[in-house]
C-alpha positions in Angstrom: 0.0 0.0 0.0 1.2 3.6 -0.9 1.8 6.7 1.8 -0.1 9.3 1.1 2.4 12.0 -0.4 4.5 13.5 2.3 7.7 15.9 0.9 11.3 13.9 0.8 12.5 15.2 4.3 9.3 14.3 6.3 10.2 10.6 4.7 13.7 10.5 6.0 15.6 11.4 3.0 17.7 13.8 3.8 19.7 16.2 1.0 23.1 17.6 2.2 23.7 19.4 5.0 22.1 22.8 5.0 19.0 23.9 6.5 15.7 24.7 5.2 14.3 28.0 6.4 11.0 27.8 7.6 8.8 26.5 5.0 11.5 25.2 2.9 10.0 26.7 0.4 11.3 29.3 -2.4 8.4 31.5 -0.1 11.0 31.3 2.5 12.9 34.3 1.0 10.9 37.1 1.7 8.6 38.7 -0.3 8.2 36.1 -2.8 5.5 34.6 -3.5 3.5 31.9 -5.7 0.1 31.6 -7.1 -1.3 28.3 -8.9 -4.6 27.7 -11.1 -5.0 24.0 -11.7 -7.6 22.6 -14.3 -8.7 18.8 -14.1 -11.7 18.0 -16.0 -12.9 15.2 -18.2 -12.1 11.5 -18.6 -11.5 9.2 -21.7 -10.5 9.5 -25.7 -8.8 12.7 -26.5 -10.8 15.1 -27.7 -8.7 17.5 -29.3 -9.8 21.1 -28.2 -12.1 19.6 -25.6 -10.2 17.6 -23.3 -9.5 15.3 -21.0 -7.7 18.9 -19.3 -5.1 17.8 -17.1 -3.1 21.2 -17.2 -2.3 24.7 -15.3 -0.2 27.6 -14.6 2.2 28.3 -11.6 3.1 32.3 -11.1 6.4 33.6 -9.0 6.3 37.0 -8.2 9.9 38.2 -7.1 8.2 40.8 -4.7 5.5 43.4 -4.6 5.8 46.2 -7.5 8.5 44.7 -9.0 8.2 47.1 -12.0 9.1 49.9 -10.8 11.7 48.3 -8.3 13.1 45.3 -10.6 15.0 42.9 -9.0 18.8 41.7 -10.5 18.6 38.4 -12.6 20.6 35.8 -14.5 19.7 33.0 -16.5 21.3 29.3 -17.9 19.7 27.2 -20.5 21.2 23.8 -20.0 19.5 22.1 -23.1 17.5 24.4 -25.3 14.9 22.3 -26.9 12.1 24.5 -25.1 11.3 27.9 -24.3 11.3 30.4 -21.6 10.5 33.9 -23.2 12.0 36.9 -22.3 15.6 35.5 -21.6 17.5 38.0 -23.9 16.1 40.8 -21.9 17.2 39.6 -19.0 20.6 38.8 -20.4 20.4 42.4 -21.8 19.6 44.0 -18.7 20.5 41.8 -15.8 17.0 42.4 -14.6 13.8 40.6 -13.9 10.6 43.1 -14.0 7.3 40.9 -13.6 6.4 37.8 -12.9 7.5 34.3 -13.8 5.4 31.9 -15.4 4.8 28.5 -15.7 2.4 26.4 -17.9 2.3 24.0 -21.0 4.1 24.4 -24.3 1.1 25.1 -26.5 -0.4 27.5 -23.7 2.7 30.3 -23.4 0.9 32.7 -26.0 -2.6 32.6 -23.4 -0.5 32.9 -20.5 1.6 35.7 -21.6 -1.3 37.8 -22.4 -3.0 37.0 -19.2 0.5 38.6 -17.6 0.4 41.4 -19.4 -3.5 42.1 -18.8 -2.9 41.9 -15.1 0.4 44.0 -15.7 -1.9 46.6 -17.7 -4.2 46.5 -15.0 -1.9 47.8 -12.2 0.4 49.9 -14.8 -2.2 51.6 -16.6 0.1 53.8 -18.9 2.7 50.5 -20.1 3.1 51.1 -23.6 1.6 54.4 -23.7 4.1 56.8 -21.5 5.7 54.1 -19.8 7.4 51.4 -21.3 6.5 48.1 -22.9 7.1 44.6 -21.5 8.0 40.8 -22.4 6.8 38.1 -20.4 8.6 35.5 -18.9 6.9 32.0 -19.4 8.5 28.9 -19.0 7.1 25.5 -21.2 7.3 22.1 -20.2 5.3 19.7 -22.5 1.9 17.8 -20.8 0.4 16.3 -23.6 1.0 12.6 -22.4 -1.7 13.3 -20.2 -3.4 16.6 -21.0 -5.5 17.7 -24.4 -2.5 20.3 -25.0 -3.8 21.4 -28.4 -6.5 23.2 -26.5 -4.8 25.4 -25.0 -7.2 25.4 -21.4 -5.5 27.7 -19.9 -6.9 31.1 -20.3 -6.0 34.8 -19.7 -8.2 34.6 -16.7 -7.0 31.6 -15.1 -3.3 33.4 -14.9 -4.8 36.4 -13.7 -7.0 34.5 -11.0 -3.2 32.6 -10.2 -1.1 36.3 -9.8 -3.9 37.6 -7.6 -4.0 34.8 -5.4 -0.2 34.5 -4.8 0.9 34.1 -1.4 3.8 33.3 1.1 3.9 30.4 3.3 3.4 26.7 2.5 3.6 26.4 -1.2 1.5 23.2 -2.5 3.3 20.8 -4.7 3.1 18.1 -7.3 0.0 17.7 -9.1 -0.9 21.0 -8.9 -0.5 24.5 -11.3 1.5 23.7 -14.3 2.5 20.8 -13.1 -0.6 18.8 -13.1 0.3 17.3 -16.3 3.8 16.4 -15.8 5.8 13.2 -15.8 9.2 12.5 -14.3 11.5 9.6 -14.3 8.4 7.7 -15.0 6.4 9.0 -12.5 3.8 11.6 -11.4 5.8 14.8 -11.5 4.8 18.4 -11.1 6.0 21.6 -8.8 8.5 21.4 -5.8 10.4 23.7 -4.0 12.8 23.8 -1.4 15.4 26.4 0.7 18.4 26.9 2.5 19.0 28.9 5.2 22.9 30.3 5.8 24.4 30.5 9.0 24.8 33.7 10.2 28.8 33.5 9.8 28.0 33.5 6.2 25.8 36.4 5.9 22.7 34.1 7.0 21.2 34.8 3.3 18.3 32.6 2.0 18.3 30.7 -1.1 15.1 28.8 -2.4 14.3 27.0 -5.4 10.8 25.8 -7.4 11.1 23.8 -10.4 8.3 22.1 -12.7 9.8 18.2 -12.9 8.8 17.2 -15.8 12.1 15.3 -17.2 14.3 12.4 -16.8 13.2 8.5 -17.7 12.9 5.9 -14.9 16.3 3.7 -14.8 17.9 7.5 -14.3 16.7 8.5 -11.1 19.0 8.9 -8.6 17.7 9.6 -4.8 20.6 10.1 -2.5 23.1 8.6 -4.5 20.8 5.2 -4.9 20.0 4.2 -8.0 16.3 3.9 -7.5 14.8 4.0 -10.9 17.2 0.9 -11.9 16.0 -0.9 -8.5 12.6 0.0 -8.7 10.9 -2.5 -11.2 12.5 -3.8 -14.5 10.3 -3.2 -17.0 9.8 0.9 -17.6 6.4 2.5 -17.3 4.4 2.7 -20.2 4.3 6.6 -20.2 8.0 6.6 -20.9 7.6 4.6 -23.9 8.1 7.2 -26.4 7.8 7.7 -30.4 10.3 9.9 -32.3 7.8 12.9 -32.6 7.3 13.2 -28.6 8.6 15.4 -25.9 11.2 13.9 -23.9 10.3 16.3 -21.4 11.9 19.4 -19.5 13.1 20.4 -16.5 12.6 25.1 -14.9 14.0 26.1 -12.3 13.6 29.4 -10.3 15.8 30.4 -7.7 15.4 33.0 -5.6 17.5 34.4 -2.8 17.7 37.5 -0.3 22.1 37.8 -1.1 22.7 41.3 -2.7 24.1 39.3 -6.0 24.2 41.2 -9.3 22.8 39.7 -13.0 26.5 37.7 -13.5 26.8 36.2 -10.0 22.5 35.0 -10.3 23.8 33.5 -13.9 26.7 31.6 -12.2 23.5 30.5 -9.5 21.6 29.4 -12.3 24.7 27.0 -14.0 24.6 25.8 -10.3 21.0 24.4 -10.3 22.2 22.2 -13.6 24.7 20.2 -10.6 21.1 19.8 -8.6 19.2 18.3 -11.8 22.2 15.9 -12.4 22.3 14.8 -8.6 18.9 13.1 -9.0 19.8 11.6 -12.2 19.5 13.3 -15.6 21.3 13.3 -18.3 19.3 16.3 -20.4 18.7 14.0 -23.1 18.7 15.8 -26.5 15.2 16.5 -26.7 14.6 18.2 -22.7 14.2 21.7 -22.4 16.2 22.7 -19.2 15.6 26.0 -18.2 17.4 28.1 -14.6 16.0 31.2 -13.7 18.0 33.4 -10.3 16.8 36.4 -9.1 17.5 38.4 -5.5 15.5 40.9 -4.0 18.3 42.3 -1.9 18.9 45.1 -4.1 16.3 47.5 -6.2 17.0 48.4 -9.8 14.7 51.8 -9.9 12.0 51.8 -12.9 13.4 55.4 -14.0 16.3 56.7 -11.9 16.0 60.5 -11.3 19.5 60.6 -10.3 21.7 59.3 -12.9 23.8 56.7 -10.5 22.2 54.5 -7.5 23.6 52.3 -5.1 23.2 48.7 -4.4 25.3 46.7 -1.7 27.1 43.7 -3.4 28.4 40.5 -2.3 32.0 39.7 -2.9 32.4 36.7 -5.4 34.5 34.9 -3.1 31.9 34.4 -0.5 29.7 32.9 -3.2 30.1 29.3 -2.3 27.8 28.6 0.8 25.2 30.5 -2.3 26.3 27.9 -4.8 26.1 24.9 -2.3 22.8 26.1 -1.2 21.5 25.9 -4.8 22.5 22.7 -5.6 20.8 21.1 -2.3 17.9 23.0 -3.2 17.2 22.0 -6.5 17.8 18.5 -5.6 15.6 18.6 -3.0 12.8 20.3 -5.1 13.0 17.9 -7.3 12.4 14.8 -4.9 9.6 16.5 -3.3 8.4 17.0 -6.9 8.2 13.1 -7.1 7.0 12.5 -3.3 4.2 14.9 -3.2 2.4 14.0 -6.7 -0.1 12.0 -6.7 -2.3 9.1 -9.5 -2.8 10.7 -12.6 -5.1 9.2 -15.3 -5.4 11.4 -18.0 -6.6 11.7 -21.6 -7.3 8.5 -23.4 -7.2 6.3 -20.2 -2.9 7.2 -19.9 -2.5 6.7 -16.4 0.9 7.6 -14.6 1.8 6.5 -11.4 3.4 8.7 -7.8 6.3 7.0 -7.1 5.3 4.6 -3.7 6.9 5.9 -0.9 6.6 2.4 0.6 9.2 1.1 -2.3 11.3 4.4 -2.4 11.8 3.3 1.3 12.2 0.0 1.1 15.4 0.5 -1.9 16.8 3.6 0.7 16.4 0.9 3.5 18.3 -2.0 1.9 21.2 0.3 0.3 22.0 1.6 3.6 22.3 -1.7 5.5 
């Protein structure tokens, strides 16, 4: 008999030796916080346009007005064969100036408008006096269990997401944009996770949310077991894939309180690759894997009156308790990914299965004796 879903650490499993900060949660860095729409609705044969919907959209917002007090950012792209738009910009500019989004690969053009409606909404005058924007929205591909062609998540639904973003406990798994997703084999979706430094090393936080929806099963890695290898012989169904399908993709957003500039969050990002690879994968040629780092120690005015500002800046050779906190993060996110998804049957009768806890236990168990 399965466990109901309990996150990685309240099942023993243990990653590195940092602590989480309170919620261990990307939440846990303050001021950030995430908002999640998820759509379930029908049963059976596909019916393009109609359904089964097993799909939804995950929002991060870096902090409260962040246009008009952008926060510094850096991006990696690990393996490219997906999409998070508004990279260059940030690349450009070292800044991130809205929210992040999350949602299926066919749904990006919906959920980009439905950022910049609520954008419009609070900045009445963007694109008239004030300037223009480009959304960030990050893909991962759910149409092994979803009816991605129609596109079911609408301008409304991310609006309804951004408005009901909160701190605190951030729900994971089958939930938001990950309610479609598969990884090594199994039930995937949203996880987070943080880090709290001691105060000897500036006692910054450093959390992490990714959308697992990458990896096949004889990859997985959990604590340095080989778990997908030991955990049945023959691979899932759901990972039996033809030429013309998805092999999946991994995004990652990391966010931390460290007064780090756009090049030091970009060498945070390449960090979060060392996380992914920790529980496994390989980023097979056809995953998209995508790192996103932002901090909100510093603010990057809208428009400056004053042609110079200051910002306090951390010293790159105190950057390493950072980059150690990153990789246990995203390793951790990832896990609870896996532990906290649940059964998903989706459209024509495709049914992918949450990795038992009971078994995951079991392996841990007989590895360590």
């Amino acid at each position: 008999m399965n466990w109901s879903p309990v996150r990685a650490r309240d099942h023993g499993i243990t990653i590195g030796t940092g602590t989480p900060g309170r919620f261990n949660a990307i939440t846990d860095v303050a001021g950030v916080t995430v908002g999640q729409t998820t759509l379930i609705s029908g049963d059976g044969s596909l019916k393009p346009g109609l359904g089964p919907v097993r799909t939804g959209v995950t929002v991060v917002i870096p902090r409260d007005d962040v246009w008009h007090k952008k926060v510094p950012a850096g991006s990696f792209v690990l393996n490219g064969t997906g999409e998070m738009t508004g990279l260059a910009w940030i690349s450009e500019s070292g800044f991130l100036e809205y929210p992040i989004a999350l949602t299926n690969t066919l749904n990006v053009p919906r959920v980009a408008n439905g950022i910049m409606n609520w954008m419009i909404a609070r900045y009445p005058e963007i694109g008239i006096t004030d300037d223009t924007l480009t959304p960030v929205v990050a893909e991962c591909d759910d149409g092994r269990l979803n009816d991605i062609q129609g596109r079911h998540v609408s301008e409304a639904d991310v609006v309804q997401a951004l408005d009901s973003a909160s701190s605190g406990v951030v729900q994971e798994g089958t939930v938001g944009a990950g309610t479609g997703m598969v990884s090594y084999g199994f039930k995937g979706g949203i996880g987070t996770s943080s880090r709290r430094l001691p105060d000897i090393e500036g006692g910054y936080t450093i959390g992490v949310l990714v959308n697992a929806n990458h990896g096949r099963r004889p990859e997985l890695v959990v604590v340095g077991v080989p778990v997908g290898r030991l955990y049945e012989a023959v691979p899932p169904v759901a990972q039996t894939l033809s030429p013309g399908q998805s092999e999946g993709s991994i995004i990652v957003i990391i966010a931390t309180d460290a007064p780090l500039d756009g090049r030091q969050l970009t060498r945070l990002a390449k960090r979060a690759a060392l996380g992914l690879a920790r529980t496994g994968s390989t980023a097979r040629h056809g995953s998209g894997d995508f790192m996103l780092a932002f901090s909100t120690a510093n603010i990057i005015p809208h428009y400056p009156k004053e042609p110079t500002f200051q910002q306090t800046h951390l010293a790159d050779t105190h950057l390493n308790p950072l980059i150690t906190a990153t990789v246990e993060a995203t390793e951790e996110a990832i896990l609870n990914a896996l532990t906290m998804a649940t059964t998903v049957v989706g459209r024509d009768g495709h049914r992918v299965e949450a990795i038992s806890l009971t078994r995951l236990r079991t392996i841990l168990d007989h590895r360590a004796k």
